[in-house]
N, C-alpha and C positions, 0 to 999 in steps of 0.2 A: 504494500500500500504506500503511494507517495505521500509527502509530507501536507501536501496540499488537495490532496482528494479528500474526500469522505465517504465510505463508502456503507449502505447500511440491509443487510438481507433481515426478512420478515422471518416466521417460521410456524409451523403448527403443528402439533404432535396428537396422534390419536390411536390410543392400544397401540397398536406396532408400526403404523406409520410416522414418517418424518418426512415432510413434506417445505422444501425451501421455496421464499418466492424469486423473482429475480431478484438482481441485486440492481440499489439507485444510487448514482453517482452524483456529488456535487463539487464543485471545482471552488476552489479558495482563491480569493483573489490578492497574493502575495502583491504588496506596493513593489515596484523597481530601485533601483540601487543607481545613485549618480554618484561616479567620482571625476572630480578636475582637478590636470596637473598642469604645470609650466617649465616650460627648458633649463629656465634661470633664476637663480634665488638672486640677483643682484645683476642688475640693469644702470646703465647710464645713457641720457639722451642718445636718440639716435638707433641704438639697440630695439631688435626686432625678437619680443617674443612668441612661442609658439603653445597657444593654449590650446589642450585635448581633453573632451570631456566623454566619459564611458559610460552610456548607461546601459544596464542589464534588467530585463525581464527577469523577475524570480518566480513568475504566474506559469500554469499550464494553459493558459489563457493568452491570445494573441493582445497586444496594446494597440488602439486605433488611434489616429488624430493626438500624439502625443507632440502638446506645444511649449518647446524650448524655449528659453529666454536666456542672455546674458548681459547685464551689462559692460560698455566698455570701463575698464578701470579710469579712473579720474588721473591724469598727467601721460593717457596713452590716446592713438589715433588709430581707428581701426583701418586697418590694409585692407582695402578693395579685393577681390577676386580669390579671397584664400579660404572662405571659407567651403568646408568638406566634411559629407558626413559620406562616412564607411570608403575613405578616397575618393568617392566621386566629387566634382565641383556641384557647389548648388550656392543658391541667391538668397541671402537672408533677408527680411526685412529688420530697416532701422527705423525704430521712432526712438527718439530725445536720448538717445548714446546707447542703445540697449535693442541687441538683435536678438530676432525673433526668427523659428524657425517650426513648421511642422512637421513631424516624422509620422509618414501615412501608418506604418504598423512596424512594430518591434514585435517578432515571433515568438511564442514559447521557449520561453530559458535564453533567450537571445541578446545579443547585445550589437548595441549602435556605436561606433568613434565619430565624437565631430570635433577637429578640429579647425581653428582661425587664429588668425596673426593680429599682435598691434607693435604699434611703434611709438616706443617713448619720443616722449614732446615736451616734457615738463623741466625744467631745469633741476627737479630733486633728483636724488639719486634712489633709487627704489629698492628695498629689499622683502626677502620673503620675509610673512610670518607666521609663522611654526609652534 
């Protein structure tokens, strides 16, 4: 039995019969798991990072219409044409510094990579934090 089924058989017992009924299934809907990472823990003007963000279906259940957002970090500019889910190029929408992206379906147990590029602009110097 998976972690996420449920699975539950009837039953009836008379004198010497044992009689099962089928068995009904229902399916759990595990939330998904997002993690983002960056190339660089320390950036200075000019330096281009590369954000990749991984999400995994934990459901036995397909994900529809799943819609991403990121904002851009404040003292960065996002680079046009980079961004990529699963290597293919695809076109985010921006509204007010923060991209937007639909993923038509994440599969059972499945996982998406989207990565996109920015580029420091801000005269701090940037680092991670941990």
């Amino acid at each position: 039995m998976a972690i996420n089924r449920i699975e539950n058989t009837a039953q009836i017992i008379s004198d010497c019969l044992v009689i099962d009924s089928n068995t009904v299934e229902t399916i759990v809907r595990i939330p998904p798991t997002i993690y983002k990472e960056v190339d660089k823990c320390e950036a200075c003007v000019g330096d281009i990072l590369t954000y990749t963000i991984t999400i995994r279906n934990n459901s036995l259940c397909p994900l529809k219409n799943i819609v991403f957002n990121d904002r851009i970090p404040y003292g960065t500019d996002y680079i046009l044409n980079t961004f990529e889910v699963d290597d293919v190029p695809q076109v985010p929408s921006i509204d007010d510094y923060t991209l937007y992206y639909t993923i038509p379906t994440i599969e059972p147990m499945g996982t998406v990579v989207i990565r996109f590029q920015v580029q420091v602009s801000n005269y701090r110097k940037i680092h991670c934090h941990q």
